[in-house]
C-alpha positions as CSV (number, residue, x, y, z in Angstrom):
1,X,0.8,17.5,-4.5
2,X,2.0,20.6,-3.9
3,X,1.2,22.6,-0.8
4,X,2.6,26.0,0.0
5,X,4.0,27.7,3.6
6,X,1.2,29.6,3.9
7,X,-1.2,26.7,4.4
8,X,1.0,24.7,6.9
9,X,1.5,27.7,9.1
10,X,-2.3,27.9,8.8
11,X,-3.1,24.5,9.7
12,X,-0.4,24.9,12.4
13,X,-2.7,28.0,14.3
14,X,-5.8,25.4,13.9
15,X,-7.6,27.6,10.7
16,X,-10.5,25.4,9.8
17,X,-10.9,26.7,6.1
18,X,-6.8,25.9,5.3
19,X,-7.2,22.2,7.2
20,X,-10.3,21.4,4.7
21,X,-7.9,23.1,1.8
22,X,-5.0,20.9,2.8
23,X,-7.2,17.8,3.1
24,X,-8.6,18.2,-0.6
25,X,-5.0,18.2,-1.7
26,X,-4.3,15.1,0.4
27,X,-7.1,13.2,-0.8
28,X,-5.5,13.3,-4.2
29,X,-2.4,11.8,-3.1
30,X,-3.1,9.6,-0.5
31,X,-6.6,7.9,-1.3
32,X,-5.3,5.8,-4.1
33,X,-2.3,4.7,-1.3
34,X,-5.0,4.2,1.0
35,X,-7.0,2.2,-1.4
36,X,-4.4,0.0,-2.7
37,X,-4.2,-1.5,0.8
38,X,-8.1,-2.1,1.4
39,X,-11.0,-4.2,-0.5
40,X,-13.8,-0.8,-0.3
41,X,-13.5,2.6,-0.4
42,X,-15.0,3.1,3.1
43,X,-12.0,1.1,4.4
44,X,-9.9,3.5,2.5
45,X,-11.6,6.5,3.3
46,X,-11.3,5.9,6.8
47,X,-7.6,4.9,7.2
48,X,-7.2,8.1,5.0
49,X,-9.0,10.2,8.0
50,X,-6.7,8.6,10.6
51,X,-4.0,9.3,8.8
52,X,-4.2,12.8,7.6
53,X,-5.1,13.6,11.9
54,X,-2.1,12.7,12.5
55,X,-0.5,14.3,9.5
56,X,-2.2,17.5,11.1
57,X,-1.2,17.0,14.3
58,X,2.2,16.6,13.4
59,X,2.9,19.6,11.4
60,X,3.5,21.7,14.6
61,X,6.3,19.5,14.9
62,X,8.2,19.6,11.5
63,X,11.1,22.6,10.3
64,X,9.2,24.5,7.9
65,X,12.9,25.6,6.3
66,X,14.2,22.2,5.5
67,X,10.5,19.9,5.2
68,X,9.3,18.3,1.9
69,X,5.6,17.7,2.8
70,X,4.5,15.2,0.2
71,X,7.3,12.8,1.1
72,X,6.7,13.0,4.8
73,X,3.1,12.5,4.1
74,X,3.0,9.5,2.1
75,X,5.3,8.2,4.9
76,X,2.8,9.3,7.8
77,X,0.0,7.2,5.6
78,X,2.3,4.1,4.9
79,X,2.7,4.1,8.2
80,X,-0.5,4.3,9.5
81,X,-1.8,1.7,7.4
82,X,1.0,-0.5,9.1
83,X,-0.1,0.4,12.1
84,X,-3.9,-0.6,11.2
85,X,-3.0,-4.0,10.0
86,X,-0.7,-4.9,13.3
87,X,-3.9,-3.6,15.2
88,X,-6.5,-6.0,12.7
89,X,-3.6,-8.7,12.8
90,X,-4.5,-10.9,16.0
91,X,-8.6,-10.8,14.4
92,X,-6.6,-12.6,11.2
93,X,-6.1,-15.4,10.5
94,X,-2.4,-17.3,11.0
95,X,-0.8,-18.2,8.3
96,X,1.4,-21.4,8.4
97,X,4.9,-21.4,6.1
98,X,6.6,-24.9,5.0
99,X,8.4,-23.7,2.3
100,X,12.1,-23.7,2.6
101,X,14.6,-20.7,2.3
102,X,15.6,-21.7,-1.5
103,X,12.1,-22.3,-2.6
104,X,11.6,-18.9,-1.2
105,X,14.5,-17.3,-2.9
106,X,13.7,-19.1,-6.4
107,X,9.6,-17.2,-6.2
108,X,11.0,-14.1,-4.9
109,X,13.6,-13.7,-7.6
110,X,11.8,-15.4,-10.5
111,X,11.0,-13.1,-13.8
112,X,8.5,-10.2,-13.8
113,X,5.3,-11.4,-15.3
114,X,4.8,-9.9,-19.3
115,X,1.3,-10.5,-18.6
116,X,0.8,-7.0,-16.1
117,X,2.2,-4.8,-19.2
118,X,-0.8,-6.0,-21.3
119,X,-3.3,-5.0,-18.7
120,X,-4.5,-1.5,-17.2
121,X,-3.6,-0.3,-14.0
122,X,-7.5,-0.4,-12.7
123,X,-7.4,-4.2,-14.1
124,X,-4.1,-4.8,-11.7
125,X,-5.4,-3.2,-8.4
126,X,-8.4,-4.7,-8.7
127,X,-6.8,-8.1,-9.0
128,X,-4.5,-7.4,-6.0
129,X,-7.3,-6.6,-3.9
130,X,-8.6,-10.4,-4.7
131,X,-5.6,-11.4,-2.7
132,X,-5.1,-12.7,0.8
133,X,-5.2,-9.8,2.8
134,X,-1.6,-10.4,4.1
135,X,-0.4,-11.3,0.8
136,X,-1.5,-8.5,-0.9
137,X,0.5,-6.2,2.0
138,X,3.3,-7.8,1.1
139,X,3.0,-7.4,-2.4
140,X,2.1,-4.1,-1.8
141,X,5.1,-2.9,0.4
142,X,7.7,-4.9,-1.8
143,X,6.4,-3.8,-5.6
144,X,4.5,-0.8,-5.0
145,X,6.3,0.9,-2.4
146,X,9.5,-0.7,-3.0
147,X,10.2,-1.3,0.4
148,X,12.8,-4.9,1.2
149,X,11.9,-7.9,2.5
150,X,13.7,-7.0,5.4
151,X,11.8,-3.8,6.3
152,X,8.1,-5.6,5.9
153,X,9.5,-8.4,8.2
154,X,10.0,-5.6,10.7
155,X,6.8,-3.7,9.8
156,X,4.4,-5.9,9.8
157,X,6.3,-8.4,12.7
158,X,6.4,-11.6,9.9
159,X,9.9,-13.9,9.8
160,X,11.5,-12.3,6.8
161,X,11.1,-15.7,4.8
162,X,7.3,-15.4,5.4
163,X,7.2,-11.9,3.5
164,X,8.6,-13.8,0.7
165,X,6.4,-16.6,0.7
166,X,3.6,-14.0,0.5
167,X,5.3,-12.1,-2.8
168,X,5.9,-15.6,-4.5
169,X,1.9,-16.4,-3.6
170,X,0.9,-12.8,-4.6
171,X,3.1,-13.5,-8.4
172,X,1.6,-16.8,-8.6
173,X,-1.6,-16.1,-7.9
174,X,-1.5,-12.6,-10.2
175,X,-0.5,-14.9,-12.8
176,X,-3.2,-17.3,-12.7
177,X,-5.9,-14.8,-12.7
178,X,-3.9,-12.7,-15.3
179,X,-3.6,-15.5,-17.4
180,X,-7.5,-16.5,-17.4
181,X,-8.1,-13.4,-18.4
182,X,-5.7,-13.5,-21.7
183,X,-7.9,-16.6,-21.7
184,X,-11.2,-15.9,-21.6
185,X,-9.9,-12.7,-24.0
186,X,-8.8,-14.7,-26.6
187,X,-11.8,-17.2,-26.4
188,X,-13.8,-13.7,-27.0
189,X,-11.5,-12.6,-30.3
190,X,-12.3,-16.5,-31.6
């Protein structure tokens, strides 16, 4: 995404035409962020409106000199769609962890499944959105995003050993599906 001086310092004096300009080049970026996190597109769509308000109303308060805008903006969106799931959190339901710290740290460091490499992105992200909603944050923030265990804990206000319960039960149940669908693949080619 790449997005000049000249439309920031636009967007900064309120100029309708380079606010609509700067959101097509947005939409490019940050929809498929926005859609990795919800089931539909008007979900998406929506958190993607939230977010780039406040991506607008924050430019007055960037340095134009030293400012790398696509960076700042995928951070403005991660963000708000933290900020959307702490707000949704208390309407969720609670989940209840009775897995011990080395079960956790056997899932969370076991191998990277073979299986995603045979498959198309499409076929991935629609399989994560099949998830748990919580789980597929998680898995989300940790694999997509690359953020630690750690940092979700904090994010999304989850005990650090429950963020990696959710990655082992996002890899487990990625697997499963994954590996019906080699299944029911092979059962085709016979």
């Amino acid at each position: 995404m790449k997005v000049d001086s000249e439309i920031i310092s636009s967007c900064i004096k309120d100029d309708r035409k380079a606010i609509e300009q700067l959101y097509k080049i947005c939409f490019q970026t940050l929809m498929p962020i926005c859609y990795r996190y919800h089931i539909n597109e008007e979900d998406a769509r929506s958190s993607l409106n939230i977010g780039f308000l406040k991506i607008v109303k924050g430019l007055k308060d960037v340095d134009l000199e030293a400012f790398n805008f696509n960076a700042w903006s995928k951070r403005i969106m991660n963000n708000t769609l933290i900020d959307e799931y702490r707000k949704s959190k208390k309407h969720r339901e609670r989940y209840s962890v009775t897995d011990s710290e080395s079960e956790l740290d056997y899932f969370a460091e076991s191998d990277k499944n073979e299986a995603l490499s045979n498959f198309g992105e499409a076929t991935v992200l629609e399989l994560i959105k099949e998830l748990p909603f919580a789980t597929a944050q998680v898995f989300n923030l940790y694999i997509i995003d690359g953020y630690a265990h750690k940092e979700i804990a904090d994010m999304l206000d989850i005990p650090e050993g429950t963020s990696k319960w959710h990655l082992s039960q996002a890899k487990r149940m990625l697997r499963e599906k994954l590996e019906n669908i080699e299944t029911m693949n092979k059962r085709m080619v016979i």
